[in-house]
C-alpha positions as CSV (number, residue, x, y, z in Angstrom):
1,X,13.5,-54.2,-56.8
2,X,13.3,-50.5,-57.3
3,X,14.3,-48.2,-54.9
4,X,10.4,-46.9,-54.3
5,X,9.3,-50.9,-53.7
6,X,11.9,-50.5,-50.5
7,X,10.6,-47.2,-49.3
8,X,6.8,-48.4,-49.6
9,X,8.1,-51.6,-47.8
10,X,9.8,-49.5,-44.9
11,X,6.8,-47.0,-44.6
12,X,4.6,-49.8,-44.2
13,X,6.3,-51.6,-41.6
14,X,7.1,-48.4,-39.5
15,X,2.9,-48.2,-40.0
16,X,2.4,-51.3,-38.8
17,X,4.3,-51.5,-35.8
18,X,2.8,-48.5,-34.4
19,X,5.0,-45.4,-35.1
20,X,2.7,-42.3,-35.5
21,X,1.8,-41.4,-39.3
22,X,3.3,-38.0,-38.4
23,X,6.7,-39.4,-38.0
24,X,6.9,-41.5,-41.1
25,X,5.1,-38.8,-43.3
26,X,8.4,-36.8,-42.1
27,X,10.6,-39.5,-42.7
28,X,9.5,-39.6,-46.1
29,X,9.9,-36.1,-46.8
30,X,5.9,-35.8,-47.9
31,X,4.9,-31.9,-47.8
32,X,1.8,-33.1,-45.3
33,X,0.3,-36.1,-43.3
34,X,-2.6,-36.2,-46.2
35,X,0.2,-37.7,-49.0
36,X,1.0,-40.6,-46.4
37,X,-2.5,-41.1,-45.4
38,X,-3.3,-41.4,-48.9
39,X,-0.9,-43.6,-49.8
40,X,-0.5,-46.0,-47.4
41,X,-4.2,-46.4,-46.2
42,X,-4.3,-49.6,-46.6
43,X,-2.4,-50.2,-43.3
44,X,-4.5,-48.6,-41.0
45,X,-7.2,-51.6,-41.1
46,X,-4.9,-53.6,-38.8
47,X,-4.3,-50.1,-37.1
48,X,-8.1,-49.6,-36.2
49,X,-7.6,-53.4,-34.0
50,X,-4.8,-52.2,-32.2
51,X,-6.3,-49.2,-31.5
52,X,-9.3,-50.6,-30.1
53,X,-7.4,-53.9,-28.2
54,X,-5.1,-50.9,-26.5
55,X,-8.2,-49.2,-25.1
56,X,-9.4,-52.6,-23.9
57,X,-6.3,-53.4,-22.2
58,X,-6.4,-49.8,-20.6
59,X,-9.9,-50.1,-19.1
60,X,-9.8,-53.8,-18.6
């Protein structure tokens, strides 16, 4: 495992659990939010759900 495959794996699990994209763009030293946007869209499918199940639970 290469040192990138753990930094991919921890940017997407930070993602995934919820912490903002601004915080792991930081932690990941990228010059802007656009690189970690870019990179790790893939996560924010799931993202959209929780989004949307968090607005639910607020006006249910």
């Amino acid at each position: 495992m290469r040192f990138h495959d753990l930094r991919h794996t921890a940017a997407t699990l930070l993602m995934s659990q919820g912490v903002p994209i601004k915080i792991v763009s930081e932690m990941l030293g990228h010059a802007d939010v656009g690189i970690t946007l870019r990179t790790y869209s893939h996560v924010l499918p799931g993202m959209q759900q929780q989004a949307a199940d968090a607005m639910e639970k607020l006006f249910a």
